[in-house]
C-alpha positions, 0 to 999 in steps of 0.5 A, a space after each residue: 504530527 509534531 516530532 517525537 522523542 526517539 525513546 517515546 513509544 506511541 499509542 492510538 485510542 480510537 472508539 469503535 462498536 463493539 460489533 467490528 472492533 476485531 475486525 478493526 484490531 485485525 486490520 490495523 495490527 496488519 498495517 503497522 500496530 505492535 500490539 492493541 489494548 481492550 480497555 473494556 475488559 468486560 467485552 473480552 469474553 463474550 462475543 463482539 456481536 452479543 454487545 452494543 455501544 463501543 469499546 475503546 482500542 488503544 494501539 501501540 507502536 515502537 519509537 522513533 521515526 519508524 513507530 510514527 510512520 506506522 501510526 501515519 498508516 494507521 491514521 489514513 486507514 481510520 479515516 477511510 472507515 466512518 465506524 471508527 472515531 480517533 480519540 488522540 494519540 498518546 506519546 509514552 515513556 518506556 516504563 510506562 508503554 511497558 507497565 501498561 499491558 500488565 493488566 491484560 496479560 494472563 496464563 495459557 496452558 498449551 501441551 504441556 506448557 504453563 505460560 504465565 505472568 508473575 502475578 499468576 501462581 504456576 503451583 503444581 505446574 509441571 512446565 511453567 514458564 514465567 514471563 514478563 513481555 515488557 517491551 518485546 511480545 509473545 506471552 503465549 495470547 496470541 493464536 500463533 505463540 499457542 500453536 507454536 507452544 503446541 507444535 513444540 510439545 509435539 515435537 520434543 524430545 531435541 538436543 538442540 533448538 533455536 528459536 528465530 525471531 525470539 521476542 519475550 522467548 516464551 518459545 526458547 524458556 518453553 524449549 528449556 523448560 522442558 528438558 532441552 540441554 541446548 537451546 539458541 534464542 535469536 533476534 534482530 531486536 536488541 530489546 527483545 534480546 535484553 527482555 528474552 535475558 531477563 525471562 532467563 533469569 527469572 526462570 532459572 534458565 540462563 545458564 541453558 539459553 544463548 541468546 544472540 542479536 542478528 538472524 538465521 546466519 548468526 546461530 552456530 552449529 546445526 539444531 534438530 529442531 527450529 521455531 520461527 514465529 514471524 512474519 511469512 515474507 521473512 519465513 520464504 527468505 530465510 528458508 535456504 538458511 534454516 535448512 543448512 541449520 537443521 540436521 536430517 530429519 530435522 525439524 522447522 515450526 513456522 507461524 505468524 502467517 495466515 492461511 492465505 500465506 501458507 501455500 507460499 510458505 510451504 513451497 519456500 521450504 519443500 524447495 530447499 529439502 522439507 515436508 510438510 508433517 503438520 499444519 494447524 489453524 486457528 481463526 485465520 492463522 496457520 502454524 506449519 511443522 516441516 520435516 527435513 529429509 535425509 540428505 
């Protein structure tokens, strides 16, 4: 693959039947796709294996050398699967990568809360939330945006919340929609610090969000409740720290981890003082509320 801009995002378009296209979006989000685009939006709604012919998938990827070795992964796995045909790879300007997804994002109600897009009325709303993911996601779509969405509603009220790994910062605006007075957005990704700032403004939200670039040792103070919607590696780690951040009977919501994870996961935070209050599925995704006990 020829060298790429350092700004230039990337997309792969592959062909694929309809009957194993989730299968194939599954396992390629798995190995380094930042997010993925049914061009055939008629397919979106009905089941996979009702369908004949194929459907194109386009896969996204960050820029720089690191969205081109995740693309390199994805290839040699598309090679392995003969059901699959590649049909080029794309190199995309920001605005362009970003402008993309529009067509395809849409509200979710979850709880209490009403995610949605700017181009989707929130008329008579009681917590809407106006996102625009642009370059960082987390529209409330994905199964563990909704049960983190869920598992906040059950949780409120909290004076003080931080949501690690905030992305677009559906889950801290949801947080500050709903009354919270304090709320600490956090992530490593400057870009979706920048995108997490824009989503603040456009509710009216700033002036109750703090948003930081850096991790769980970055946040001040201690909260009663934390969101972190990541990955389960980075959940076991960091579980030591997010336990010196939450008072007593405090809580953690954790997501981003399938059901095979979760044991790993739980162990992780009962170690350092948790308990498990509550765990939801959906497809094969798992969301975890913990408890922390009195010290």
């Amino acid at each position: 693959m020829t060298e790429i801009r350092k700004d230039r995002h990337l997309q792969l378009r592959l062909r694929a039947p309809l009957a194993c296209a989730e299968e194939v979006c599954e396992r390629l989000l798995g190995v380094g796709a930042s997010g993925v685009e049914w061009v055939d939006e008629t397919c979106l709604d009905r089941p996979a294996d009702l369908l004949s012919g194929e459907v194109e998938l386009r896969f996204s990827f960050g820029p720089g050398a690191g969205g081109q070795a995740d693309l390199q992964d994805c290839e040699r796995l598309v090679a392995l699967d003969e059901r699959v045909r590649l049909v080029r790879q794309v190199e995309l300007d920001p605005a362009d990568w970003a402008t993309a997804w529009r067509a395809h994002h849409r509200a979710v109600r979850a709880g209490r809360f009403f995610v949605h897009p700017e181009w989707v009325s929130a008329a008579g709303e009681a917590c809407p939330v106006l996102i625009d993911p642009g370059m960082a996601f987390g529209t409330g779509l994905h199964p563990t945006t909704r049960m983190c969405l869920l598992g906040l509603d059950r949780a409120l009220p909290a004076r003080r919340v931080l949501d690690l790994g905030c992305g677009s910062g559906v889950l801290a605006l949801a947080a500050a929609r709903a009354g919270v007075p304090e709320v600490w957005a956090v992530d490593n990704d400057p870009e979706a610090c920048r995108v997490t700032a824009e989503n603040a403004e456009r509710n009216g939200l700033e002036r109750v969000l703090t948003i930081r670039q850096g991790d769980i040792e970055t946040a001040e103070g201690t909260f009663d409740l934390v969101l972190a919607n990541i990955l389960s590696g980075p959940l076991v780690a960091m579980a030591p720290g997010v336990a010196r951040r939450i008072v007593p009977d405090g809580r953690v919501l954790l997501s981003g981890l399938l059901q095979e994870e979760a044991p790993e996961v739980t162990s992780a935070y009962r170690a350092v003082g948790f308990q498990l209050e509550h765990e939801q599925h959906e497809d094969e995704w798992v969301a975890l509320a913990m408890l922390r006990g009195k010290t």
